[in-house]
Backbone of each chain as nested JSON, in Angstrom:
{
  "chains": [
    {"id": "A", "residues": [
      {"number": 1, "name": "UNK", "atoms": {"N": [135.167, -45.126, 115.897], "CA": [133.852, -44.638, 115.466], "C": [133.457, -45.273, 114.129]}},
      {"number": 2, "name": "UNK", "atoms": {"N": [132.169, -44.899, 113.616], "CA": [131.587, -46.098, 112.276], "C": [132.263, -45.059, 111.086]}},
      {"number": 3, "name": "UNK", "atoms": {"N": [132.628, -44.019, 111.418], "CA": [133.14, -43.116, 110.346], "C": [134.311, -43.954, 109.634]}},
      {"number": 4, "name": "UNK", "atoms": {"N": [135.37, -44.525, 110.058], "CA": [136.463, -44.814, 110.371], "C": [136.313, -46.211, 109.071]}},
      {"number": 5, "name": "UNK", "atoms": {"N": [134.894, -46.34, 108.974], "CA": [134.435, -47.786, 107.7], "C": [134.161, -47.284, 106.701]}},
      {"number": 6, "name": "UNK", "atoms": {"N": [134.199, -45.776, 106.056], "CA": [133.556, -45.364, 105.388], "C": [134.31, -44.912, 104.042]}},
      {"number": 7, "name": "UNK", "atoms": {"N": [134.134, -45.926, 102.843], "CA": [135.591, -45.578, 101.463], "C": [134.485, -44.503, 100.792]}},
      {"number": 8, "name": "UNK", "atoms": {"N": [135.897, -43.898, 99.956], "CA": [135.144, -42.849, 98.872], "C": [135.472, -43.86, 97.299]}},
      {"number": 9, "name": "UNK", "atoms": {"N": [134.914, -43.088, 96.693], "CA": [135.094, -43.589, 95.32], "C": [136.169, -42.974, 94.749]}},
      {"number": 10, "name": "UNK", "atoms": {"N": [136.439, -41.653, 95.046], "CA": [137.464, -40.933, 94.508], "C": [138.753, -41.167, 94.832]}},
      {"number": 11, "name": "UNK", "atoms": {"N": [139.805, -40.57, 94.221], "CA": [141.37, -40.838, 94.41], "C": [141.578, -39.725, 94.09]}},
      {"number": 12, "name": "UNK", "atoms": {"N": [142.594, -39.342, 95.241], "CA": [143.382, -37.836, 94.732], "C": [144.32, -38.349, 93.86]}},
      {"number": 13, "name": "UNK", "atoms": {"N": [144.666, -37.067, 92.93], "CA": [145.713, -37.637, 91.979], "C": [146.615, -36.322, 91.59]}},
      {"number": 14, "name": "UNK", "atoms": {"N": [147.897, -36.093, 91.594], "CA": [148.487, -34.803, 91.378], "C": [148.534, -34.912, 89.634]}},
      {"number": 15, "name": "UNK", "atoms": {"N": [147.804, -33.348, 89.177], "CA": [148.006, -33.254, 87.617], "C": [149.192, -33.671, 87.332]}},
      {"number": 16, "name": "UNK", "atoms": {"N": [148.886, -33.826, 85.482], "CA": [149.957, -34.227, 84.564], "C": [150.057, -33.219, 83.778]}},
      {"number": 17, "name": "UNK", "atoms": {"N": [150.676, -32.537, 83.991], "CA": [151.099, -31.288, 83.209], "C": [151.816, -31.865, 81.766]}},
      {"number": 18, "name": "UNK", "atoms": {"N": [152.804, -33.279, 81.638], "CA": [153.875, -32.737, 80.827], "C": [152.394, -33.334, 79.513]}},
      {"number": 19, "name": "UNK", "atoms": {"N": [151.673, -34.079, 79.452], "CA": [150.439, -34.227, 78.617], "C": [149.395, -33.634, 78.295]}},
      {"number": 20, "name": "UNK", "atoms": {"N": [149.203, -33.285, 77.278], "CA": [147.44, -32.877, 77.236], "C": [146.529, -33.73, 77.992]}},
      {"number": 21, "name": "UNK", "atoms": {"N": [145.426, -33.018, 78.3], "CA": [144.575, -33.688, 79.001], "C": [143.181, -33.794, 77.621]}},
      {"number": 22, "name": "UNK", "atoms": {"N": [143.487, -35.015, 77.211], "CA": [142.725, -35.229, 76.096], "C": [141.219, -35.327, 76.156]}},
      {"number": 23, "name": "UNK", "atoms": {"N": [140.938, -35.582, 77.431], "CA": [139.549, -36.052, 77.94], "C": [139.289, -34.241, 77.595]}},
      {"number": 24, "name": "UNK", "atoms": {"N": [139.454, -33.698, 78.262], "CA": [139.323, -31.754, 78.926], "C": [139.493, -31.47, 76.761]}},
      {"number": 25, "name": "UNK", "atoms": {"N": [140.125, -31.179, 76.577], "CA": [140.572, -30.988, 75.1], "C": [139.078, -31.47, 74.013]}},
      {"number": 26, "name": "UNK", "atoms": {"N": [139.052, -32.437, 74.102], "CA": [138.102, -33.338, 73.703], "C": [136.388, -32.982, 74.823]}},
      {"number": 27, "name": "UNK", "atoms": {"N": [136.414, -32.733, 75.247], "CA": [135.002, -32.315, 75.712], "C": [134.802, -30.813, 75.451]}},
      {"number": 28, "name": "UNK", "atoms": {"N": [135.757, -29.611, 75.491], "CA": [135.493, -28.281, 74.993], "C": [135.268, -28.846, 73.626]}},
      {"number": 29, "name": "UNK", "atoms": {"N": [136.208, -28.725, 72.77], "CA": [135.716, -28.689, 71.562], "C": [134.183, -29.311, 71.06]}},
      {"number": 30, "name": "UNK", "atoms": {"N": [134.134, -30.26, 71.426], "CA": [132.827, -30.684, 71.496], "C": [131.805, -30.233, 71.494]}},
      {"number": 31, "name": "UNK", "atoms": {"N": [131.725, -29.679, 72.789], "CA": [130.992, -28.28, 73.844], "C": [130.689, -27.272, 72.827]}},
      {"number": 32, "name": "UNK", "atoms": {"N": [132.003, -26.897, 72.315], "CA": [132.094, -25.253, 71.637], "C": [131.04, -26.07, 70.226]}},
      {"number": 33, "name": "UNK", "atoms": {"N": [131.677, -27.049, 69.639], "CA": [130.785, -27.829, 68.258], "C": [129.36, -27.476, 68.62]}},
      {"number": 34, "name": "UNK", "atoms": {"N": [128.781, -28.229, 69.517], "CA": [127.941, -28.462, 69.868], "C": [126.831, -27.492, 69.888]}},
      {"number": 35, "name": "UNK", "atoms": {"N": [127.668, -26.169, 70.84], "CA": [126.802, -24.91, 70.992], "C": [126.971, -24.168, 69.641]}},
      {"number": 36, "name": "UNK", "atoms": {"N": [127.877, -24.096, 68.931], "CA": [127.927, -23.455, 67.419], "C": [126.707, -24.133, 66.815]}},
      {"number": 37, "name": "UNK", "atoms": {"N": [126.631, -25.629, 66.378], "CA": [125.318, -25.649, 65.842], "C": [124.147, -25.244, 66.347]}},
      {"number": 38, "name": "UNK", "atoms": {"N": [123.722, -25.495, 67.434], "CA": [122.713, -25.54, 67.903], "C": [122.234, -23.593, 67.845]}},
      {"number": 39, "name": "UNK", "atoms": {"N": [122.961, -23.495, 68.001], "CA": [123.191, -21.831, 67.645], "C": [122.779, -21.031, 66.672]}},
      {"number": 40, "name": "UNK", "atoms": {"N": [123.387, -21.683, 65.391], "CA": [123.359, -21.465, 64.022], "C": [121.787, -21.856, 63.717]}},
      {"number": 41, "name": "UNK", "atoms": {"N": [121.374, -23.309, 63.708], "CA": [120.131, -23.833, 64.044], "C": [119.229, -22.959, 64.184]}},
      {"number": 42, "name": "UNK", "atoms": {"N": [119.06, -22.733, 65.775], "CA": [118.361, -21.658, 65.942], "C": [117.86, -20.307, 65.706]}},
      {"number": 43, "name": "UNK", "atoms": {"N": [118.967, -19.869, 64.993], "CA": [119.385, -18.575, 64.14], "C": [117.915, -18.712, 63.116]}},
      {"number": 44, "name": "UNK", "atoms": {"N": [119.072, -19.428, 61.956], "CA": [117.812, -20.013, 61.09], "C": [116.727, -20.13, 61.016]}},
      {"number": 45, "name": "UNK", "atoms": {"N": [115.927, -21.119, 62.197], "CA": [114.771, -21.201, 62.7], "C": [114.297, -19.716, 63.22]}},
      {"number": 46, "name": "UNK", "atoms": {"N": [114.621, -18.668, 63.711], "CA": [114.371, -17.687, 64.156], "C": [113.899, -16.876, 62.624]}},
      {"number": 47, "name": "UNK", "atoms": {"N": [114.736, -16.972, 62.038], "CA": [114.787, -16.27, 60.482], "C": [113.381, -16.839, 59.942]}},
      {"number": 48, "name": "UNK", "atoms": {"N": [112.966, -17.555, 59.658], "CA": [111.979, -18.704, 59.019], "C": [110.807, -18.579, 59.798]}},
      {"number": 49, "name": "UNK", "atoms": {"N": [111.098, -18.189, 60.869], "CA": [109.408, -17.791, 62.045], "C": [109.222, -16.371, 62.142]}},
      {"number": 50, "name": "UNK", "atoms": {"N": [110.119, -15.539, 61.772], "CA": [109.715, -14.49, 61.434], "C": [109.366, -14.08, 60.178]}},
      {"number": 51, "name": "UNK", "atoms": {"N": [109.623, -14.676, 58.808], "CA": [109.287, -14.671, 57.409], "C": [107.866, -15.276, 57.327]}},
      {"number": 52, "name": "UNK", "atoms": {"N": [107.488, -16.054, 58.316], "CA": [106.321, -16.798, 58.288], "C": [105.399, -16.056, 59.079]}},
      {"number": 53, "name": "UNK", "atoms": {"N": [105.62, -15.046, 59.881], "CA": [104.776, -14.521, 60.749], "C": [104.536, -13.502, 59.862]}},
      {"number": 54, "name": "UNK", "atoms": {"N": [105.58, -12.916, 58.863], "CA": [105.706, -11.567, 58.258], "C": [104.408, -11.604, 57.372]}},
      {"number": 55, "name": "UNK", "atoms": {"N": [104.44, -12.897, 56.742], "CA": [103.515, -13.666, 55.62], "C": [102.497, -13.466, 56.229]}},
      {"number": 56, "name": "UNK", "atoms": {"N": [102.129, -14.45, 56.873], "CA": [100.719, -14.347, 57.343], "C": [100.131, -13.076, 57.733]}},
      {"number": 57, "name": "UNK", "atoms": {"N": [100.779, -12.427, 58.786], "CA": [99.954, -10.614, 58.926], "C": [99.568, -10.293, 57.395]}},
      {"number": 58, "name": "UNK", "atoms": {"N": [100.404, -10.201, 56.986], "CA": [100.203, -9.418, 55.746], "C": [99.011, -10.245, 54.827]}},
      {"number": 59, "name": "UNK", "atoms": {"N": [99.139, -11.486, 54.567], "CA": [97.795, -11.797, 54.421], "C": [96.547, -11.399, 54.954]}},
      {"number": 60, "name": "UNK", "atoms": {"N": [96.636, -11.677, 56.204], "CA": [95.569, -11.628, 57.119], "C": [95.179, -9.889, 56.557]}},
      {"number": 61, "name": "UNK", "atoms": {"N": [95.868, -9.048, 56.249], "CA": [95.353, -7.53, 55.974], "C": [94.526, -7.688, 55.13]}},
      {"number": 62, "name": "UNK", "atoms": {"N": [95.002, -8.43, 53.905], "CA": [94.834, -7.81, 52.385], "C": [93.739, -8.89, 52.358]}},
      {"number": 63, "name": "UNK", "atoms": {"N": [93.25, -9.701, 52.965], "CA": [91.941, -10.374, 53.091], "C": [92.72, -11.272, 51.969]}},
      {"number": 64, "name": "UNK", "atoms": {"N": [91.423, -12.463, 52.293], "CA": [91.006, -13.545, 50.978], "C": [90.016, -12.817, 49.693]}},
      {"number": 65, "name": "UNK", "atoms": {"N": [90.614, -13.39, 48.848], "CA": [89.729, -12.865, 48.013], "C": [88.737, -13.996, 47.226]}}
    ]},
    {"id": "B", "residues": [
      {"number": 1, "name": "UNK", "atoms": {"N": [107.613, -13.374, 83.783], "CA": [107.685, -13.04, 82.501], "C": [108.241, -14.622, 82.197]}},
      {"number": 2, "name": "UNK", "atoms": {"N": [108.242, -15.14, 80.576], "CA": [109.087, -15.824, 80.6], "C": [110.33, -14.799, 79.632]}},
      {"number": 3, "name": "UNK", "atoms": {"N": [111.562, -15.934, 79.881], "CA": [112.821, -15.145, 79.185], "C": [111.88, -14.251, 77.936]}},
      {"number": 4, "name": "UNK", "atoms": {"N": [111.566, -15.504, 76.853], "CA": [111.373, -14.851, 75.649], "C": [109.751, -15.552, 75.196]}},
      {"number": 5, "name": "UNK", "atoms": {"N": [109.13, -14.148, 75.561], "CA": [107.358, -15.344, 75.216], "C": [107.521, -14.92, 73.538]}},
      {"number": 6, "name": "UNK", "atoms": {"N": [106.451, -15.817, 73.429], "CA": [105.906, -16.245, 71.87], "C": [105.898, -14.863, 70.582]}},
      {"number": 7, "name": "UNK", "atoms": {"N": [105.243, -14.291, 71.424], "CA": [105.172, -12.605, 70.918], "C": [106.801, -12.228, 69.973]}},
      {"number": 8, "name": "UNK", "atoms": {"N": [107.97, -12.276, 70.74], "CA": [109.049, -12.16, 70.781], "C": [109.563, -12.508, 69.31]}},
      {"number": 9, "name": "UNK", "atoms": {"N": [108.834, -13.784, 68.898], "CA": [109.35, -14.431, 67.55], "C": [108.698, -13.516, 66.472]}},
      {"number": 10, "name": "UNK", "atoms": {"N": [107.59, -12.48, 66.54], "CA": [107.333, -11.7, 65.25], "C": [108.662, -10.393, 65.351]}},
      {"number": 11, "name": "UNK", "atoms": {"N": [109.586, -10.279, 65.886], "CA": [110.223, -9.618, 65.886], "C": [111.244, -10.236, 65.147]}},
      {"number": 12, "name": "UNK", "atoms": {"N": [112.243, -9.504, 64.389], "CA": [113.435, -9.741, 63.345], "C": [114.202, -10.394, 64.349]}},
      {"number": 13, "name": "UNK", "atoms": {"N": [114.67, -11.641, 63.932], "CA": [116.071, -12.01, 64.678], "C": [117.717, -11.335, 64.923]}},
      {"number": 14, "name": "UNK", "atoms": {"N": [118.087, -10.831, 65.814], "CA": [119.166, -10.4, 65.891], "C": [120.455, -11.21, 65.155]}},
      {"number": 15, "name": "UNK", "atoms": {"N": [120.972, -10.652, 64.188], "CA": [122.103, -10.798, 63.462], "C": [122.964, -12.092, 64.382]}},
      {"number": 16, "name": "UNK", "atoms": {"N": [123.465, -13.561, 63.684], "CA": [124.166, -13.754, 64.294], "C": [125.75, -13.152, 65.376]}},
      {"number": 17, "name": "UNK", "atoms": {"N": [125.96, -12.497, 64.156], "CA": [127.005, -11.636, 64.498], "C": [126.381, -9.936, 65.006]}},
      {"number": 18, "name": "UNK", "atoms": {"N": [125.987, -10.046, 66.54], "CA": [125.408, -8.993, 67.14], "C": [125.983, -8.47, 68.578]}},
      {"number": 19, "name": "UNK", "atoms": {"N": [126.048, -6.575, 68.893], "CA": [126.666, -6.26, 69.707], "C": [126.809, -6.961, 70.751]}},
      {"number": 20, "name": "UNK", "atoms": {"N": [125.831, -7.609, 71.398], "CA": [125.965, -8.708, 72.506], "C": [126.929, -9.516, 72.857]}},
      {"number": 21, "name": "UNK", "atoms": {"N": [126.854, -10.593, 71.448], "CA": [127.381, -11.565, 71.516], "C": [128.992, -11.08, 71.331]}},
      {"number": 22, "name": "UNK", "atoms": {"N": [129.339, -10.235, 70.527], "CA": [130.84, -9.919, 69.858], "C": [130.949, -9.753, 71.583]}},
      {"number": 23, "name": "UNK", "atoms": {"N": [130.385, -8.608, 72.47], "CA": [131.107, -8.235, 73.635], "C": [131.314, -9.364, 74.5]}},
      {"number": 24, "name": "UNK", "atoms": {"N": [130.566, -10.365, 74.722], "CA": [130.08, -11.459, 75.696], "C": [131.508, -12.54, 74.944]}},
      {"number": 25, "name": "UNK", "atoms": {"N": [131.317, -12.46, 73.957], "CA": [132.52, -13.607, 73.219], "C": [133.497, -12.972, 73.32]}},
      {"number": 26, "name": "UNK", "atoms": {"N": [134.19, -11.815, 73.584], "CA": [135.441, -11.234, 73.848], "C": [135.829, -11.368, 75.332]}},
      {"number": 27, "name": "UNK", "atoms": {"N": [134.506, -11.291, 76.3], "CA": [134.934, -11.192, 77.467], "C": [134.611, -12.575, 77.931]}},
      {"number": 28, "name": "UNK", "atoms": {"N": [134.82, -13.79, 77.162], "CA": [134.523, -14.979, 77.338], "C": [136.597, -15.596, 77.18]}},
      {"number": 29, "name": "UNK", "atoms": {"N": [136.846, -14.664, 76.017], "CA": [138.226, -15.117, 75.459], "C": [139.456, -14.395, 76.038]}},
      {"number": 30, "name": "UNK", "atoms": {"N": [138.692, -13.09, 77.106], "CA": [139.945, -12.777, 77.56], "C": [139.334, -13.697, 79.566]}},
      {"number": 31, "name": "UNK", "atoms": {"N": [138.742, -13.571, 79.79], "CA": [138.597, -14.91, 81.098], "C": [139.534, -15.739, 80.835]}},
      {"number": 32, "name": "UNK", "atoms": {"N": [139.199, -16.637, 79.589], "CA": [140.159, -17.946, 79.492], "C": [141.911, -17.737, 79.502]}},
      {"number": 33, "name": "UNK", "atoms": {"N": [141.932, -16.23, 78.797], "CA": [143.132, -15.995, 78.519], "C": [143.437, -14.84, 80.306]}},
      {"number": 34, "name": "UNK", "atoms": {"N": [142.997, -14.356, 81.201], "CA": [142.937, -14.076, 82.209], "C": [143.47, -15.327, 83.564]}},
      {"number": 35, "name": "UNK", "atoms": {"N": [142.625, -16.709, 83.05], "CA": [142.89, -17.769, 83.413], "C": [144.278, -18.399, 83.372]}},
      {"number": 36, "name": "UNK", "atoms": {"N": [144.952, -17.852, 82.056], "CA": [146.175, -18.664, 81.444], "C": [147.275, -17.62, 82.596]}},
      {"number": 37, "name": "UNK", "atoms": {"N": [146.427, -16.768, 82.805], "CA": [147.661, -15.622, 83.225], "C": [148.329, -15.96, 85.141]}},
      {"number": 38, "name": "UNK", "atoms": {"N": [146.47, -16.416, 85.751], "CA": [146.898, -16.921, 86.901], "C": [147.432, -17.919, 86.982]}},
      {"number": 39, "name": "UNK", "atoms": {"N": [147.461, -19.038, 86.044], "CA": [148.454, -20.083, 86.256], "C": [149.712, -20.581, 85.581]}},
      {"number": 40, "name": "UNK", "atoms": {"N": [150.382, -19.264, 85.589], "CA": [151.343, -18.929, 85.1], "C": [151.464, -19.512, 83.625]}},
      {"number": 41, "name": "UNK", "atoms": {"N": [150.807, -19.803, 82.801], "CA": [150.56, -20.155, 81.983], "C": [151.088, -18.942, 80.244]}},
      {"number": 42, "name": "UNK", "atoms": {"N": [151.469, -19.429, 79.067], "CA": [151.554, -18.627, 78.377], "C": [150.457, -17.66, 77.999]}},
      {"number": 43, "name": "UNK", "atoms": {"N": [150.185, -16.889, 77.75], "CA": [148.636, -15.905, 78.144], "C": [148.09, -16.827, 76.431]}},
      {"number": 44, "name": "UNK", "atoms": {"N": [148.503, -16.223, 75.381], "CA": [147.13, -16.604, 74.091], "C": [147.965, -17.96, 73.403]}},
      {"number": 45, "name": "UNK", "atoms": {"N": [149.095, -18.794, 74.41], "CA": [149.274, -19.861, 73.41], "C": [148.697, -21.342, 73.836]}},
      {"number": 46, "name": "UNK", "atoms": {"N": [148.398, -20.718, 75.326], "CA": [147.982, -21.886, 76.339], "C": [146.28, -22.305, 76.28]}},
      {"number": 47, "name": "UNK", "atoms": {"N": [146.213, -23.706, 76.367], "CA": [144.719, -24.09, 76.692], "C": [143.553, -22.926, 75.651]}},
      {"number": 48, "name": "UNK", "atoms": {"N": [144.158, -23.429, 74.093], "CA": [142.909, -22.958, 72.926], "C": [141.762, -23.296, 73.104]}},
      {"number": 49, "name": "UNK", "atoms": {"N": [141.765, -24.835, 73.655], "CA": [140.281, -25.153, 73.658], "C": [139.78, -24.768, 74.421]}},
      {"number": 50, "name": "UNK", "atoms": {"N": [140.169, -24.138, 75.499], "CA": [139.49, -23.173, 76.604], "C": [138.886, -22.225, 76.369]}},
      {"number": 51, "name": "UNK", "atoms": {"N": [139.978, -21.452, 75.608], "CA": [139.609, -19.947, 74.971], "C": [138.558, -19.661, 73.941]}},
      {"number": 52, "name": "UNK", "atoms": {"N": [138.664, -21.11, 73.071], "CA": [136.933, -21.211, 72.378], "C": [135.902, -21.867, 72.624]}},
      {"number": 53, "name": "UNK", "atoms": {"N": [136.287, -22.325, 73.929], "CA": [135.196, -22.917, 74.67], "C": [134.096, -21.473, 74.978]}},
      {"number": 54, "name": "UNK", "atoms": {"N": [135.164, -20.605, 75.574], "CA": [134.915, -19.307, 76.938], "C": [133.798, -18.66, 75.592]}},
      {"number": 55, "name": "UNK", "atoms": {"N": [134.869, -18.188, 74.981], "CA": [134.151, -17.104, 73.372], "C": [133.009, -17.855, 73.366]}},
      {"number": 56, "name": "UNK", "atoms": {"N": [133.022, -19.193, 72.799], "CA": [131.448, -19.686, 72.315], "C": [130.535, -19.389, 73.306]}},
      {"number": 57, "name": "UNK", "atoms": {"N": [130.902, -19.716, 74.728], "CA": [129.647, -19.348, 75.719], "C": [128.731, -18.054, 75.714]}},
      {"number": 58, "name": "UNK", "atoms": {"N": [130.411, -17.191, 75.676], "CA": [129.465, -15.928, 75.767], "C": [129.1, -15.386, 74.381]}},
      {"number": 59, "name": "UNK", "atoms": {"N": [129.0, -16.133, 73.166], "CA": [128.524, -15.608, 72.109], "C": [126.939, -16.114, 71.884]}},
      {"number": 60, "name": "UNK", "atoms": {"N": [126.765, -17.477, 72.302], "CA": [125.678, -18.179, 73.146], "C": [124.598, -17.766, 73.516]}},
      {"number": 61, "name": "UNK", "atoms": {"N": [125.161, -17.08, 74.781], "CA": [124.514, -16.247, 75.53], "C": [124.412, -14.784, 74.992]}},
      {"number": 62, "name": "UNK", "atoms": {"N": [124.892, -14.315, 74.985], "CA": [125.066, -13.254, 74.059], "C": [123.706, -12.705, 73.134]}},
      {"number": 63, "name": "UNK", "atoms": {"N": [123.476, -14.153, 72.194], "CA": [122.284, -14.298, 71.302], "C": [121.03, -13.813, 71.673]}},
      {"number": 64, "name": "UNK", "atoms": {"N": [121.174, -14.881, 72.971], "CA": [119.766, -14.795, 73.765], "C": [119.382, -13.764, 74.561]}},
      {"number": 65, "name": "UNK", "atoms": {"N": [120.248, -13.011, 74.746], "CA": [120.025, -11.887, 75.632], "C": [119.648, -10.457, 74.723]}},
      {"number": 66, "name": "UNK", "atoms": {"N": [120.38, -10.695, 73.597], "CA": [120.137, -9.416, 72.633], "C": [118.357, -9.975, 72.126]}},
      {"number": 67, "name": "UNK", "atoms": {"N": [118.043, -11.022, 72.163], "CA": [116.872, -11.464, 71.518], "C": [115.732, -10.618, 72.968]}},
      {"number": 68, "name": "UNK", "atoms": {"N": [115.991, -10.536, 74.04], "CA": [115.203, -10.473, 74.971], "C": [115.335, -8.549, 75.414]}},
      {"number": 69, "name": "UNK", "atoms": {"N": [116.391, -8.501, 74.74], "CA": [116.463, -7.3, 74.531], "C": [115.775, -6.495, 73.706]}},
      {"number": 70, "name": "UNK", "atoms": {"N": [116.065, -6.786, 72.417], "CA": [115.074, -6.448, 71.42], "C": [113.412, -6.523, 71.845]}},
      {"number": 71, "name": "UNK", "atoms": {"N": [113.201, -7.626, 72.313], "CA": [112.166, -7.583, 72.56], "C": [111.629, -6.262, 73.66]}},
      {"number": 72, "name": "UNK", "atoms": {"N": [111.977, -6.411, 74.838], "CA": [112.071, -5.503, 75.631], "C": [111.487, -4.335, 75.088]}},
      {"number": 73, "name": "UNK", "atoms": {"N": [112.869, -3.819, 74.558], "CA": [112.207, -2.622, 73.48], "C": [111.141, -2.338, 72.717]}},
      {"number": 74, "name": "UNK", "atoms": {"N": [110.909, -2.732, 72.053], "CA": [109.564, -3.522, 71.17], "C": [108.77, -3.094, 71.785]}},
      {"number": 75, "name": "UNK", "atoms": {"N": [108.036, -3.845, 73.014], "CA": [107.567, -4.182, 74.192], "C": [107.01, -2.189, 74.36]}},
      {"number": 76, "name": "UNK", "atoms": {"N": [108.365, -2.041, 74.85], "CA": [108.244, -0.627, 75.698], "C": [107.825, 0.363, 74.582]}},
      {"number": 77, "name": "UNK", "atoms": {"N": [107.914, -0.007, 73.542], "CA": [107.913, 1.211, 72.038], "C": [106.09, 1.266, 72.095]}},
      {"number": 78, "name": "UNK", "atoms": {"N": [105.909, -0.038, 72.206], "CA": [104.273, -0.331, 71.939], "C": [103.531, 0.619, 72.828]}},
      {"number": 79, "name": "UNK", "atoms": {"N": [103.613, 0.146, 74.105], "CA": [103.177, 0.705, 75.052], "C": [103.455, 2.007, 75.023]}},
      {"number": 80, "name": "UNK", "atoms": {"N": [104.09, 3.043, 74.213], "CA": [103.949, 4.702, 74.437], "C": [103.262, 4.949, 73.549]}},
      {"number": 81, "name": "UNK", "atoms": {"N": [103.537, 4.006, 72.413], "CA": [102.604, 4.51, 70.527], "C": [101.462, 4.24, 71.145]}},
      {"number": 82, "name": "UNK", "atoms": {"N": [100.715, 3.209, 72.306], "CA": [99.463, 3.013, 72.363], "C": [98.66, 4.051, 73.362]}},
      {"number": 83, "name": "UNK", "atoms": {"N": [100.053, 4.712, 73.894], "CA": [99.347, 5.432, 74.777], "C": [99.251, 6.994, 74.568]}},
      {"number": 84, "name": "UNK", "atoms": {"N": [100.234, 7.347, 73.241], "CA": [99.964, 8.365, 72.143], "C": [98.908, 8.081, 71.562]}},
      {"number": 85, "name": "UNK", "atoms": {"N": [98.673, 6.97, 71.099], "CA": [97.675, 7.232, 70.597], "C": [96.278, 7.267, 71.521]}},
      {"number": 86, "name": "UNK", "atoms": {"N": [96.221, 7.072, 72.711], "CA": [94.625, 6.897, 73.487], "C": [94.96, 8.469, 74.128]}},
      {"number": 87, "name": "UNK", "atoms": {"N": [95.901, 9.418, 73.965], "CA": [95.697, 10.581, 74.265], "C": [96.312, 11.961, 73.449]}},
      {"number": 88, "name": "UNK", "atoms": {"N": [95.868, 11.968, 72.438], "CA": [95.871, 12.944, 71.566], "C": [96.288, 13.94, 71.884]}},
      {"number": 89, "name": "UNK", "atoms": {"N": [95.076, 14.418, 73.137], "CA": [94.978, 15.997, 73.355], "C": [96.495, 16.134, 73.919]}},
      {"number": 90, "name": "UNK", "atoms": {"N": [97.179, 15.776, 74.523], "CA": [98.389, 15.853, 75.619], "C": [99.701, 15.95, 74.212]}},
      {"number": 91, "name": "UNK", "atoms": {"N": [99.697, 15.656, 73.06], "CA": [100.44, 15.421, 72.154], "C": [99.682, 16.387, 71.133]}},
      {"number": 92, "name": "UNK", "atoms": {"N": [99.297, 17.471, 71.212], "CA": [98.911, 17.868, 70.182], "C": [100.337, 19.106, 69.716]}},
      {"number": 93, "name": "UNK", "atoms": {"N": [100.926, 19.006, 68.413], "CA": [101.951, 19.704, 67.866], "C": [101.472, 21.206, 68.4]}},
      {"number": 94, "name": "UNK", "atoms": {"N": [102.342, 21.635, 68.265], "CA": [102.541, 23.595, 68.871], "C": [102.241, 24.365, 67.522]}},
      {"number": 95, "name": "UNK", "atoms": {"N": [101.284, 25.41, 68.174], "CA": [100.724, 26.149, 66.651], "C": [99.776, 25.951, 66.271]}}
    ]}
  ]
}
């Protein structure tokens, strides 16, 4: 049958336990880096759009003078 | 709805460090460490970067959900003060 022509790209491979898997190691931390800033970031930015919204109402009350 | 509309941002930001996230990041660090347990693994000495991988997610998430929460509330607080206030008579104090 035409099945019988058909390669994969992949290779099975049995883990390596007695090593770290530096790739796996090296992409969490990353990951975890990554989402901590972006996190923190946002925090901030959250803080700063609400001080700015706080501002303005309160202007907007007490009129221009 | 969206998650968190615009409205959402005149509200105070939830504390980085908020009930959400502490619960969501604990039950992020015992998964990983749950994980260590099915594969026979040492439970809190095995695969760290896992375990602060797991925590960060659900502290992450965590954020965003207490933010949509808050809001929520907010939301629902408005809607009774507005509707105390468009009916007086039904709220009038005893006496």
């Amino acid at each position: 049958p035409f099945l019988a022509f058909t390669r994969s790209a992949f290779v099975a491979r049995k883990p390596n336990y007695a090593q770290p898997n530096w790739l796996g190691v090296g992409l969490a931390f990353g990951t975890s880096a990554a989402l901590w800033a972006f996190l923190i970031k946002q925090h901030n930015e959250d803080v700063m759009e609400y001080e700015r919204r706080q501002k303005e109402r309160h202007h907007k009350c007490t009129g221009c003078s | 709805m969206a998650f968190l509309p615009d409205e959402s941002r005149s509200l105070p930001p939830p504390p980085l460090v908020n009930k959400v996230s502490v619960w969501l990041g604990f039950a992020g660090w015992i998964t990983a460490m749950l994980h260590n347990s099915f594969n026979q693994r040492p439970v809190i000495r095995a695969g760290v970067h896992r375990q602060i991988l797991f925590t960060t997610v659900g502290w992450f998430v965590g954020y965003y959900l207490a933010k949509r929460t808050e809001y929520i509330y907010a939301k629902k607080d408005r809607e009774l003060l507005e509707y105390v206030r468009h009916h007086p008579e039904d709220f009038k104090v005893a006496g």
